[in-house]
C-alpha positions as CSV (number, residue, x, y, z in Angstrom):
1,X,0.0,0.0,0.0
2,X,1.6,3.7,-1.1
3,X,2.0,6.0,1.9
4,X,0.7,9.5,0.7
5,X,3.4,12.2,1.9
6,X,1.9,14.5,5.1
7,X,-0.6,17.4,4.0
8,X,0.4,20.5,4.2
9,X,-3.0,22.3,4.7
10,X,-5.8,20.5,6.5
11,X,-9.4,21.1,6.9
12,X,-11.4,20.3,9.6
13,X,-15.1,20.8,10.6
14,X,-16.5,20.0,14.2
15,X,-12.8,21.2,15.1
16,X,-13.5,22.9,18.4
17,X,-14.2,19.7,20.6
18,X,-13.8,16.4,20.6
19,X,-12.8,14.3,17.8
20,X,-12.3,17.2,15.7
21,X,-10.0,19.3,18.5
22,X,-8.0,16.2,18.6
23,X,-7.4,15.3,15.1
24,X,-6.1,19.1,14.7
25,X,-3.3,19.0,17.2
26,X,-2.2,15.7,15.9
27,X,-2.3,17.3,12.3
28,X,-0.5,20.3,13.3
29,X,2.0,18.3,15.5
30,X,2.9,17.0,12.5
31,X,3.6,20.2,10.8
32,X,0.2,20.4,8.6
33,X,-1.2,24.0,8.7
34,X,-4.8,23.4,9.6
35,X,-7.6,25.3,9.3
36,X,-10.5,24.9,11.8
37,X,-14.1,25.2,11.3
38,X,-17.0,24.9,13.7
39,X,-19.5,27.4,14.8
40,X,-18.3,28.8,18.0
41,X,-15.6,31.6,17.8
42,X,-14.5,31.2,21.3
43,X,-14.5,27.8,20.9
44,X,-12.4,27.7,17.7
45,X,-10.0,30.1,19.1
46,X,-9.0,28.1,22.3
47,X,-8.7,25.2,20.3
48,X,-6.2,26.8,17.9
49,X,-4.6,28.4,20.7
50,X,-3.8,25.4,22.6
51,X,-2.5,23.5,19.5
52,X,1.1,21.6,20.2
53,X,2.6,23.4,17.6
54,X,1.9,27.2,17.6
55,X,0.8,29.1,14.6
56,X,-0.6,26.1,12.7
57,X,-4.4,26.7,13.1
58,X,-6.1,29.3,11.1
59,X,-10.2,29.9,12.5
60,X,-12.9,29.9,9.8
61,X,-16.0,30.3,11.7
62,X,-19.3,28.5,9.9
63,X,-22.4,26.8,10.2
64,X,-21.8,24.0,8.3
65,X,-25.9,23.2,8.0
66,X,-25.5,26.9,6.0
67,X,-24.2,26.4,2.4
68,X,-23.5,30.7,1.9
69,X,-21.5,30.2,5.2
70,X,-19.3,26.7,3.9
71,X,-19.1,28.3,0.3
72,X,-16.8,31.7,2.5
73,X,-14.9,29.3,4.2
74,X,-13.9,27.0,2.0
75,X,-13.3,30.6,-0.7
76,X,-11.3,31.2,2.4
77,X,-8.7,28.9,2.7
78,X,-8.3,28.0,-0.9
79,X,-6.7,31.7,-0.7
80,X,-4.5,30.8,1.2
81,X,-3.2,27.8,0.1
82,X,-5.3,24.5,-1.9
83,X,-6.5,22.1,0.7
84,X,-4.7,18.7,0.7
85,X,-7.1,16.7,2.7
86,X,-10.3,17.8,4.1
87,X,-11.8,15.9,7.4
88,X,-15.7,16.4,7.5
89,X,-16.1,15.6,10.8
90,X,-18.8,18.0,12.4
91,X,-22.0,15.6,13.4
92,X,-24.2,15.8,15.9
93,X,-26.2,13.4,18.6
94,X,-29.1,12.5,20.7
95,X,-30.5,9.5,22.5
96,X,-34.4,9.9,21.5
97,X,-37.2,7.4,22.1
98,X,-40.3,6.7,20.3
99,X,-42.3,9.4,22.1
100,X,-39.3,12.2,21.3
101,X,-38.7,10.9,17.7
102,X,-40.3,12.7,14.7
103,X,-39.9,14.0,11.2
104,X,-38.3,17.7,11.9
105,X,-35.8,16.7,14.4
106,X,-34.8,13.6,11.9
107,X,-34.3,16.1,9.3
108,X,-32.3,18.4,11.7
109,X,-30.2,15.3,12.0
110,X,-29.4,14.7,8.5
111,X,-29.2,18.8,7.9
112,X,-26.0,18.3,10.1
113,X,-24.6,14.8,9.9
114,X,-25.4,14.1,6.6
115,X,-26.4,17.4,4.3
116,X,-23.6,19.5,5.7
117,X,-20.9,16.6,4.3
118,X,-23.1,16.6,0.8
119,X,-22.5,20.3,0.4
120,X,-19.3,20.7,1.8
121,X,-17.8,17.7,-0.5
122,X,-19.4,19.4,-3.6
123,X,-17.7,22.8,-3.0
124,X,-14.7,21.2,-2.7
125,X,-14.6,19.2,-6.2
126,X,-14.3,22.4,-8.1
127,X,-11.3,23.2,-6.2
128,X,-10.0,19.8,-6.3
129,X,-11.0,18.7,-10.0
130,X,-9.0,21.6,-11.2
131,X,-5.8,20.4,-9.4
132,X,-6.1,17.0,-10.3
133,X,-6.0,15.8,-6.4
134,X,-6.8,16.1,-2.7
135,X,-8.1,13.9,-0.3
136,X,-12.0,14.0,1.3
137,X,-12.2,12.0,4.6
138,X,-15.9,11.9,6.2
139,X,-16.2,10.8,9.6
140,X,-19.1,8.6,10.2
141,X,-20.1,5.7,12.5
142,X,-20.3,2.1,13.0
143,X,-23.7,2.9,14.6
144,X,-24.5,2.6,10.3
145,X,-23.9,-0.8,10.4
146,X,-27.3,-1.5,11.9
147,X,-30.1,0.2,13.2
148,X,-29.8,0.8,17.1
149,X,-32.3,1.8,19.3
150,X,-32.8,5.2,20.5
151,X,-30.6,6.1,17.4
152,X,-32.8,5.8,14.6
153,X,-32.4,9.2,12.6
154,X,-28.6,9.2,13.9
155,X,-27.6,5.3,12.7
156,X,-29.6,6.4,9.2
157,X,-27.4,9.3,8.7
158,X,-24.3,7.4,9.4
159,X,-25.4,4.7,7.0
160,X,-25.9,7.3,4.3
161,X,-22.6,8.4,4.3
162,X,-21.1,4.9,3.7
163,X,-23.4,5.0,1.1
164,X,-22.4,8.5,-0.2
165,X,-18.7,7.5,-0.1
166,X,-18.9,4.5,-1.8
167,X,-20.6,5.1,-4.8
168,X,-18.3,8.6,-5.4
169,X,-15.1,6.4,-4.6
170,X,-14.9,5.2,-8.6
171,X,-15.2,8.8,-10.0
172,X,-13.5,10.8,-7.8
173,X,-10.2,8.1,-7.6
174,X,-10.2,8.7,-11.9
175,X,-10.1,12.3,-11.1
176,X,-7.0,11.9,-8.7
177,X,-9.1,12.6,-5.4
178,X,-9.2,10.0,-2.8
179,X,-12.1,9.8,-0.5
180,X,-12.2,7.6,3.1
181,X,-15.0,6.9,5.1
182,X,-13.9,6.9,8.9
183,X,-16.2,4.5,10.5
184,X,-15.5,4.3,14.8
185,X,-16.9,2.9,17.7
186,X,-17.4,4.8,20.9
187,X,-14.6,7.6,21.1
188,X,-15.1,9.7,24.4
189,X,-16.2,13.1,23.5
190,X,-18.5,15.7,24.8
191,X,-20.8,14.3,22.1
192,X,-20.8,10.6,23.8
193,X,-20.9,12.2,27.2
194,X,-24.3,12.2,26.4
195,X,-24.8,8.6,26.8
196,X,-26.2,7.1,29.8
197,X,-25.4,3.5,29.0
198,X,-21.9,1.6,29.6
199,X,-20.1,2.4,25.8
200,X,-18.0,-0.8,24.9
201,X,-14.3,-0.3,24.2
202,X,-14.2,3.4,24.3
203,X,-11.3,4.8,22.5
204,X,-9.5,8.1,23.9
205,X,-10.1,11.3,21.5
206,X,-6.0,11.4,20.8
207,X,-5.7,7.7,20.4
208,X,-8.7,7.9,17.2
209,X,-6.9,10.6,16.1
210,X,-3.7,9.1,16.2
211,X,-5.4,6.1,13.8
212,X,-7.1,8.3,11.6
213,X,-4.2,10.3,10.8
214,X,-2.2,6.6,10.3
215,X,-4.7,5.2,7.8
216,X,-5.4,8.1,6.0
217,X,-1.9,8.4,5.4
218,X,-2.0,4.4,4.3
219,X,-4.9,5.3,1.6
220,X,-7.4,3.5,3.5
221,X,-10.9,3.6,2.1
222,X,-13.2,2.5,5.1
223,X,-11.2,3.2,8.2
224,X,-13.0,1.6,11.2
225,X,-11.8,1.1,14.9
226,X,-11.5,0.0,17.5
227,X,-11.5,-3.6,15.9
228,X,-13.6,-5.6,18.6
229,X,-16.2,-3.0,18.2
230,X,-16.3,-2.8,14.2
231,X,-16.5,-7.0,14.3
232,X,-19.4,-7.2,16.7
233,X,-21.2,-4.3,14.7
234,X,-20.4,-6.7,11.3
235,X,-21.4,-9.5,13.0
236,X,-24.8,-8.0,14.4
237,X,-25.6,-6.8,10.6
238,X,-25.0,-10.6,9.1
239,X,-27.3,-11.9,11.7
240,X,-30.4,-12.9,10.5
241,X,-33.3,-9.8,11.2
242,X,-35.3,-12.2,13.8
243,X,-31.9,-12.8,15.5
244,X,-30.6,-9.3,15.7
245,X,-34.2,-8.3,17.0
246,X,-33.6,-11.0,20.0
247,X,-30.1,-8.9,20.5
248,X,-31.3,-5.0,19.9
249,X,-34.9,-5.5,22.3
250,X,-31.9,-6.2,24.9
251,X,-31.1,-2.5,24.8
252,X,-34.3,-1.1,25.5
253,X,-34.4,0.8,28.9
């Protein structure tokens, strides 16, 4: 497998917490400028502030659920220098039962895990096409593997992007683009602070970064960890349905 030299400019959304916070100190650690998107000024600019490395993180404050306010940031950085490999990371999370699930706050869901990735990747192709190369990495979930309870919109949305990334995979590799799906288990962040259940192999936030970064740099397509959690997800999705019902009522509260 061909190792891809470092980036040199890295962009990140759902960089000022979490996964996204941790994935841009590992980047810029490594010399990578990296330019950090999330919502949250403040937010942003502790996060670039308390990089390893100082002077490697450059703030571009958006909503990424807003295409006008992705299309500045993304005008933004390409200034600046082209971006070698962009990290759609930003997603978002709640536990909701049958009484609190519904249409809008589904599609509130997918505006932001799923929607916001969709845009973001085709303002980027124009940029990218045009060079002949770059590299699109979208964070999503082995919650797509199979539907969970209490995670119906959320699992969906992960499963989409699988999808998504697949089926671009053929045209954007003849153009010179690569494109990875990350696909982890439980990582602890804010966003899995959430959870009121006992999460399975939880992985530290600098330890998934430190993997990402690893296999990205590898070329690997679908980049999924940690392994014990990624084989009992396959192996719940090969079950038959009437057996994987038996294991998912289990989880009801």
């Amino acid at each position: 497998m061909t190792i891809s030299p470092p980036p040199t400019h890295v962009w990140i959304t759902g960089a000022s917490s979490g996964l996204g916070a941790a994935l841009a100190n590992i980047y810029a650690a490594a010399g990578a400028q990296v330019a950090l998107t999330a919502r949250s000024r403040d937010r942003l600019d502790a996060c670039a502030a308390a990089l390893r490395t100082s002077g490697r993180g450059c703030v571009y404050v958006a909503d990424v659920t807003k295409r006008d306010e992705l299309f500045d940031a993304i005008s933004a950085i390409e200034k600046i220098a082209p971006i070698d490999l962009a990290i759609l990371n930003a997603g978002t999370y709640t536990p909701t039962n049958l009484d609190e699930w519904n249409t809008e706050s589904t599609r509130d869901l997918f505006e932001t895990n799923f929607f916001s990735v969709t845009t973001s990747i085709e303002l980027l192709l124009p940029h990218m096409r045009a060079r002949g190369r770059g590299h699109i990495a979208v964070v999503a979930s082995v919650a797509g593997d199979i539907g969970l309870p209490y995670a119906a919109s959320y699992s969906a949305s992960k499963a989409a992007l699988n999808r998504i990334c697949q089926s671009l995979r053929p045209e954007l590799e003849r153009e010179g683009i690569r494109i990875s799906v990350i696909n982890p288990g439980f990582v602890r962040t804010p966003l899995t602070s959430r959870n009121t259940f006992t999460m399975p192999f939880l992985v530290d936030a600098n330890r998934a970064a430190d993997i990402i970064r690893r296999k990205l740099a590898r070329g690997h397509f679908d980049i999924r960890f940690p392994w014990q959690m990624s084989i009992a997800m396959r192996l719940l999705a090969a079950l038959p349905a009437s057996l994987t019902l038996l294991l998912t009522r289990r989880m009801l509260r």
